[in-house]
KOLPAZA-259416 format. One record per residue (C-alpha): residue number from 1; residue in one letter; x, y, z. Coordinates in Angstrom, 3 decimals. Layout:
BEGIN
[NUM,'a',[X,Y,Z]]
...
***
This chain:
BEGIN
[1,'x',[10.842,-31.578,-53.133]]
[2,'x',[8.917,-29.296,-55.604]]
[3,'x',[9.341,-25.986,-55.504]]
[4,'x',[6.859,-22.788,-56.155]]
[5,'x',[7.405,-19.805,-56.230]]
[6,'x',[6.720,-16.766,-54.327]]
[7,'x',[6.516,-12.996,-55.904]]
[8,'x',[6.155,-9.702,-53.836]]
[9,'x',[6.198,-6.362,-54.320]]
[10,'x',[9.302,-4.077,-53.490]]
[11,'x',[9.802,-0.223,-53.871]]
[12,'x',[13.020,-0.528,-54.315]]
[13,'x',[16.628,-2.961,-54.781]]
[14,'x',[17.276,-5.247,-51.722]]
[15,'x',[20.700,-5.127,-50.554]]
[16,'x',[22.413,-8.389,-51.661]]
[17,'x',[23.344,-9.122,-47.985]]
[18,'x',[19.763,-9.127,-46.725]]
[19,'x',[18.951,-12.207,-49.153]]
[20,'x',[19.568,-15.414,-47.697]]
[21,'x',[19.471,-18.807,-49.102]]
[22,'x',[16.835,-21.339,-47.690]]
[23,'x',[18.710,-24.685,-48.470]]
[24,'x',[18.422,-25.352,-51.795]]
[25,'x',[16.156,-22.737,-52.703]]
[26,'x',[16.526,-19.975,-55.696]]
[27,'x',[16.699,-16.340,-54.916]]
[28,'x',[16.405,-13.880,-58.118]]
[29,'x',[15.363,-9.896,-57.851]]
[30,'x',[15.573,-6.990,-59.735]]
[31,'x',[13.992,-3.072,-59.235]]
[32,'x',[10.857,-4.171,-58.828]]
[33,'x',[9.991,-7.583,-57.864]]
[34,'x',[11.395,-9.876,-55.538]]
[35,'x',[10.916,-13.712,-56.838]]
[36,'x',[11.739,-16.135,-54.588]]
[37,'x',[11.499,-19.796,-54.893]]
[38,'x',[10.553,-21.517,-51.694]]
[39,'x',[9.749,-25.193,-51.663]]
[40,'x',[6.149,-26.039,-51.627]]
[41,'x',[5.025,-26.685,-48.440]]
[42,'x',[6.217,-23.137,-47.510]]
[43,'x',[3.628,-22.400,-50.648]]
[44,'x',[0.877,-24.711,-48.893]]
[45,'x',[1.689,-22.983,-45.496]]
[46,'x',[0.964,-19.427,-46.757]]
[47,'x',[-2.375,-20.354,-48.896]]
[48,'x',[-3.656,-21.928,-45.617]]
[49,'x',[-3.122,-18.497,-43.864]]
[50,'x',[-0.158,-19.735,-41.867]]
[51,'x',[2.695,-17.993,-41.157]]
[52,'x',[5.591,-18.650,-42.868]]
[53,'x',[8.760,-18.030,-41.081]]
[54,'x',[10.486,-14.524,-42.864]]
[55,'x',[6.833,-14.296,-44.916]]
[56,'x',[4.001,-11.850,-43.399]]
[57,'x',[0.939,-11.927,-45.068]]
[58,'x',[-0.328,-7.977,-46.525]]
[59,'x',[-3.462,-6.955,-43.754]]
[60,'x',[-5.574,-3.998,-44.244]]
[61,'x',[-3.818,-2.326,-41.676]]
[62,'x',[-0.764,-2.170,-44.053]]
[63,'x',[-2.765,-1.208,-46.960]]
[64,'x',[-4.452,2.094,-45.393]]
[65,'x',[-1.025,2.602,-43.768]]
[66,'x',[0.541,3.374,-46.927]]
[67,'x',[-2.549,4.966,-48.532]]
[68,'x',[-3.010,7.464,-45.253]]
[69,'x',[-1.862,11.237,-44.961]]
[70,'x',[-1.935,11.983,-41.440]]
[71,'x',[-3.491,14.820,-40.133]]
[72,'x',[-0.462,17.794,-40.323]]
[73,'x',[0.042,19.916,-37.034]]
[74,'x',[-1.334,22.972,-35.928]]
[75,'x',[-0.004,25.921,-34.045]]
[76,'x',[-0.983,26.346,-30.594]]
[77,'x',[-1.781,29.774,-29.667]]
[78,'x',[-3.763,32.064,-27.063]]
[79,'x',[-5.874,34.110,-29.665]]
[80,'x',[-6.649,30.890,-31.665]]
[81,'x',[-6.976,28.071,-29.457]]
[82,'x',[-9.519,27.731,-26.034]]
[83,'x',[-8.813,24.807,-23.621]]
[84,'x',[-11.823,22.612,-23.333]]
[85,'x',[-12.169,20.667,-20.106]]
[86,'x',[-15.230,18.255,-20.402]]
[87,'x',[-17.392,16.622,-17.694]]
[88,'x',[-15.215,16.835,-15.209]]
[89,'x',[-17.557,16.015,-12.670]]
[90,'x',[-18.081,13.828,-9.005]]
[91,'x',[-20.691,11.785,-11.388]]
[92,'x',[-17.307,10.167,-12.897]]
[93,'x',[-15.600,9.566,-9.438]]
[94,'x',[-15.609,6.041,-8.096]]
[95,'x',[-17.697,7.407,-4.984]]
[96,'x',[-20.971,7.661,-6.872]]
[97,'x',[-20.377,4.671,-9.401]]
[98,'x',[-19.529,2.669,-6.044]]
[99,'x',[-23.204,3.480,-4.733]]
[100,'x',[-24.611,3.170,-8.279]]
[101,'x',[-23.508,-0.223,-8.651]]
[102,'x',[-24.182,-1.483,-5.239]]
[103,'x',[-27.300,-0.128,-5.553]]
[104,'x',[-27.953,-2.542,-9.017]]
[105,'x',[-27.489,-5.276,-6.954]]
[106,'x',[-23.014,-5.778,-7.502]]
[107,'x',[-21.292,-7.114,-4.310]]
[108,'x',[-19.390,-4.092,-2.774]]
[109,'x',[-15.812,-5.663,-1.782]]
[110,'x',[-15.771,-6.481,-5.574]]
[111,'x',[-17.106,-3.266,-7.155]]
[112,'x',[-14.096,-1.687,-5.387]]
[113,'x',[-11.592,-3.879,-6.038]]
[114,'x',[-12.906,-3.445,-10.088]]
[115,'x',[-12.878,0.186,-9.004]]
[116,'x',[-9.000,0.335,-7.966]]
[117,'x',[-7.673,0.732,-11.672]]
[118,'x',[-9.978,3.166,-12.688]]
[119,'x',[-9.593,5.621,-10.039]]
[120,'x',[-5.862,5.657,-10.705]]
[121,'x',[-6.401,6.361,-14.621]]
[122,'x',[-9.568,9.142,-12.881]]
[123,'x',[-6.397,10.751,-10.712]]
[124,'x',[-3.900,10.912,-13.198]]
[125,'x',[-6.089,12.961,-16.088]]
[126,'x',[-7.147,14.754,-13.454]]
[127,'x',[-3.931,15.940,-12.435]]
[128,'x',[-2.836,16.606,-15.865]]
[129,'x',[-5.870,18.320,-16.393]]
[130,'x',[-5.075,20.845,-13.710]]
[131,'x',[-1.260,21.231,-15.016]]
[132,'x',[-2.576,22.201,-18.410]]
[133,'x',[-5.589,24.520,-16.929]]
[134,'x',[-2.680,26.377,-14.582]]
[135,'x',[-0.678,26.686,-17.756]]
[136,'x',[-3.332,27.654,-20.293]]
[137,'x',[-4.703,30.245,-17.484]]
[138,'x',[-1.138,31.527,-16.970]]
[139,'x',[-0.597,32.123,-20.697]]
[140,'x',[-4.085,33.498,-20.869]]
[141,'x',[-5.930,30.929,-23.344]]
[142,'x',[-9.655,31.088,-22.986]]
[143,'x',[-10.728,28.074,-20.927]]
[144,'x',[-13.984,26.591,-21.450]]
[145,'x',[-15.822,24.118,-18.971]]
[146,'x',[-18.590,21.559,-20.383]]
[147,'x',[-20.623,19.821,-17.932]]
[148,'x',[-23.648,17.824,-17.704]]
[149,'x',[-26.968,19.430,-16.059]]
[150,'x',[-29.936,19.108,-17.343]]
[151,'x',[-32.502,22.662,-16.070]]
[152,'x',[-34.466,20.107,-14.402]]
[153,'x',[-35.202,16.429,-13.131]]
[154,'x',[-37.919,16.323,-15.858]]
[155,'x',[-37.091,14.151,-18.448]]
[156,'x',[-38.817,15.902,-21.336]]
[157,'x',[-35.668,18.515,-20.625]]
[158,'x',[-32.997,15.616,-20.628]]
[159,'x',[-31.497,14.431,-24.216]]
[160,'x',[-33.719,11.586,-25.917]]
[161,'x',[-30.505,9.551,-26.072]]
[162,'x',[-29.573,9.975,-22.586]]
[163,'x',[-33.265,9.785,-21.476]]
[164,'x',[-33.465,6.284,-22.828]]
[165,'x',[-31.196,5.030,-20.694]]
[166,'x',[-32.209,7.187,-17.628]]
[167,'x',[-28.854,8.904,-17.338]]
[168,'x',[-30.437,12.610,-16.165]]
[169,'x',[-28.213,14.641,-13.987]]
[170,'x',[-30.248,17.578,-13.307]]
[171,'x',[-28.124,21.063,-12.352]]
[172,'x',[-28.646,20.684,-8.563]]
[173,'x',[-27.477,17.366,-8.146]]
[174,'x',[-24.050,16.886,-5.914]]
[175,'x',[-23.110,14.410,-8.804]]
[176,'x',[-22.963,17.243,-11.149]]
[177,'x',[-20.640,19.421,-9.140]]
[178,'x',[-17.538,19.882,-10.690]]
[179,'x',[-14.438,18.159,-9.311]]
[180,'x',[-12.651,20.459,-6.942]]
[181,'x',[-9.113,20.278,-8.979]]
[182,'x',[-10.590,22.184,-11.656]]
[183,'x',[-13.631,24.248,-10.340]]
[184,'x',[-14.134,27.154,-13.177]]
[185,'x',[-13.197,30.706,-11.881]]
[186,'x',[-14.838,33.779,-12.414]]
[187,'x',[-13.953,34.918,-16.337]]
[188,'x',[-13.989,31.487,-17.560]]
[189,'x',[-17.361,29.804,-19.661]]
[190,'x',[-19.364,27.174,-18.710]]
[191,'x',[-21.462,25.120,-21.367]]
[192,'x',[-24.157,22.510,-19.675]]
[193,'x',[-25.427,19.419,-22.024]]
[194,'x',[-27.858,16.382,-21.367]]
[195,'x',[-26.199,14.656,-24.163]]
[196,'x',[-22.792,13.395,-25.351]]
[197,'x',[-21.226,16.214,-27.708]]
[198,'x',[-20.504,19.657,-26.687]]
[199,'x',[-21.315,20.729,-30.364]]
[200,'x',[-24.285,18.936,-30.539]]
[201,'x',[-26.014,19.715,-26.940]]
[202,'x',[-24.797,23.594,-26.812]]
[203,'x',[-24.144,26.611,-28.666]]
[204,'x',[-20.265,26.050,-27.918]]
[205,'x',[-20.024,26.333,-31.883]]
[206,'x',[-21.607,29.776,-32.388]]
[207,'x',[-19.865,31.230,-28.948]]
[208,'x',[-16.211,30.126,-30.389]]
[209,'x',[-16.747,31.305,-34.334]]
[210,'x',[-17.758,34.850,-32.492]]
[211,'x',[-14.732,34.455,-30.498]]
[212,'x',[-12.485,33.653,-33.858]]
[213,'x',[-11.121,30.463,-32.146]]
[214,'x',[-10.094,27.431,-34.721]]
[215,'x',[-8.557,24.934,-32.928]]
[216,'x',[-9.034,23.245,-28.919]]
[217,'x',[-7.496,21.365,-26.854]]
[218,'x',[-9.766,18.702,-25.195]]
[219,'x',[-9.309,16.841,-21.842]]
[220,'x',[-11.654,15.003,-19.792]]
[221,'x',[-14.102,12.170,-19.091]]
[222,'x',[-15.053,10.103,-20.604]]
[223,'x',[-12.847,8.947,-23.501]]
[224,'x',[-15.245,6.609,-25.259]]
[225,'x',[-17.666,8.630,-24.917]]
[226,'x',[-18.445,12.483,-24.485]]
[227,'x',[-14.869,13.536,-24.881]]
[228,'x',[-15.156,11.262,-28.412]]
[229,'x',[-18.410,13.030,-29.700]]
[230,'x',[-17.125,16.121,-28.924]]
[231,'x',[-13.895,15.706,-30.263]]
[232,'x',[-15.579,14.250,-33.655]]
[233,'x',[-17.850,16.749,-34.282]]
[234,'x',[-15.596,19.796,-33.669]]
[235,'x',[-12.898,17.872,-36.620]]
[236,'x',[-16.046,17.640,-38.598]]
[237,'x',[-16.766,21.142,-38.317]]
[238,'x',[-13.551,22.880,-39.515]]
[239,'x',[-11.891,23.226,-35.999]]
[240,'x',[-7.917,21.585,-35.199]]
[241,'x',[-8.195,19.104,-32.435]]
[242,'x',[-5.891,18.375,-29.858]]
[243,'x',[-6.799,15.697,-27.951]]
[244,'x',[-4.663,15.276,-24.538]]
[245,'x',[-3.742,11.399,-24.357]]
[246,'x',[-3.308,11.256,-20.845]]
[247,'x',[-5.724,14.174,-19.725]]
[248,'x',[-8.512,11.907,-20.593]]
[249,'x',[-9.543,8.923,-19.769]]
[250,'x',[-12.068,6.083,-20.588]]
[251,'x',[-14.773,3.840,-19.043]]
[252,'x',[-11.912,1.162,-19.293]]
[253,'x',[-8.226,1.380,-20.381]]
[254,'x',[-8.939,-0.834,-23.314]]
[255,'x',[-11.290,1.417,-24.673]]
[256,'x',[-9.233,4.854,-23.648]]
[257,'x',[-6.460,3.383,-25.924]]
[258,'x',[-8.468,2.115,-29.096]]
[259,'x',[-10.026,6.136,-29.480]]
[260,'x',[-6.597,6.920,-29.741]]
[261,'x',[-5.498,4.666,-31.946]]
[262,'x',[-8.220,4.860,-34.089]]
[263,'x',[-8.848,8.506,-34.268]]
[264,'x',[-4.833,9.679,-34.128]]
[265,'x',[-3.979,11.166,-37.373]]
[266,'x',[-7.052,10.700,-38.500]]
[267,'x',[-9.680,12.819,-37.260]]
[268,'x',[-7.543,14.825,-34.550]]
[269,'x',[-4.094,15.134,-33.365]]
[270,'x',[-2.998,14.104,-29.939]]
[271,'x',[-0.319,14.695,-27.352]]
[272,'x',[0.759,14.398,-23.888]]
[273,'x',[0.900,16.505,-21.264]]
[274,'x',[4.161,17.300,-20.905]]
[275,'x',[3.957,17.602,-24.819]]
[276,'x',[1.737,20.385,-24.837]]
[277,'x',[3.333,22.493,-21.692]]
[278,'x',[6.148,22.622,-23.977]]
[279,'x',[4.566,24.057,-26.653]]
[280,'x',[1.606,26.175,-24.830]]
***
């Protein structure tokens, strides 16, 4: 059987007990390379992409791994930090989607069987949501509600990008009231958009340089989408994010959980509830 041989990179000396012998194969190592002779069709295997038992091919994912610095932490404070909540609103509840969607033509019984799932991820951030708001309100952190409301039902006075797809919520509607759990009380600011990003659709920028606040914590709906562009822009701005994992959620779970993993570390820091009441 011919042999060939194998060569990959190592940081540092491999204890001689985690080398094992593969039949009649050669082992040899030293500080920085590991060279291993494996016979060939073990070679033939790994050029073909296969995986090779005790082999894993180097992805990408490894690569900016090693290369990343995460983000470090932040302090969380009362004269530094506000407490965004963000479209928390009935237009997210599975009452209006249900009539939405029924409406497009969908079968009911199935919309809200799909619908189960989702209102149990809706419940739970919305739960959370109120834990942190009780807390941050307790400790006396600014709190800051963003809702969509467009002045009026005209669509000259709705976003462009939410215009295009006929998403206009003007301020009246019962859509656009905010969910009972966490209603804004008198004290605390309200910011209405007709688009996706808080930064982008209001002065919430100006209002919290004035108010010498750098750094938020956001909660709300949806994940993938308004909670993202908010989050995004404020990181790209200059303020510490804190996004709360399970104070959110998304237009699916698969979705909810790939903005975290793709923005943790990297653009914002996130936590849990029960985290962040330990630390507010």
């Amino acid at each position: 059987m011919g042999l060939t041989s194998l060569r990959a990179l190592s940081d540092r000396r491999i204890p001689q007990k985690s080398v094992r012998r593969l039949g009649k194969s050669k082992l040899s190592f030293n500080l920085y390379t590991l060279d291993v002779q494996l016979p060939s069709s073990y070679g033939e295997r790994a050029k073909n992409g296969m995986e090779v038992e005790g082999v894993r091919k180097l992805t990408m994912d490894d690569v900016f791994k090693a290369l990343a610095k995460p983000l470090p932490d932040f302090e969380i404070r009362p004269s530094k930090t506000a407490l965004l909540l963000i479209d928390f609103q009935k237009l997210v509840s599975p009452g209006p989607l249900l009539q939405e969607a029924v409406d497009a033509g969908l079968a009911e019984k199935e919309v809200k069987e799909a619908l189960r799932e989702y209102d149990r991820r809706i419940k739970k951030a919305v739960k959370n949501a109120r834990r942190i708001l009780d807390g941050c309100r307790k400790k006396g952190y600014d709190i800051i509600h963003i809702k969509l409301g467009a002045q009026t039902g005209d669509p000259r006075h709705t976003a462009k990008i939410n215009r295009k797809a006929n998403f206009i919520v003007p301020m009246e509607a019962e859509k656009g009231k905010f969910m009972d759990e966490v209603e804004p009380i008198q004290g605390e600011l309200v910011f209405s958009k007709t688009n996706g990003g808080a930064f982008t659709g209001t002065n919430l920028d100006f209002v919290l340089r004035n108010m010498d606040i750098d750094s938020i914590i956001v909660t709300g709906f949806l994940t993938d989408q308004c909670v993202l562009a908010t989050a995004l822009s404020g990181g790209d701005i200059g303020y510490d994010v804190l996004l709360v994992e399970d104070a959110c959620t998304g237009t699916t779970k698969e979705n909810h959980d790939a903005v975290i993993r793709i923005a943790k570390d990297v653009f914002l820091k996130t936590k849990s509830t029960s985290e962040l009441m330990r630390i507010i």
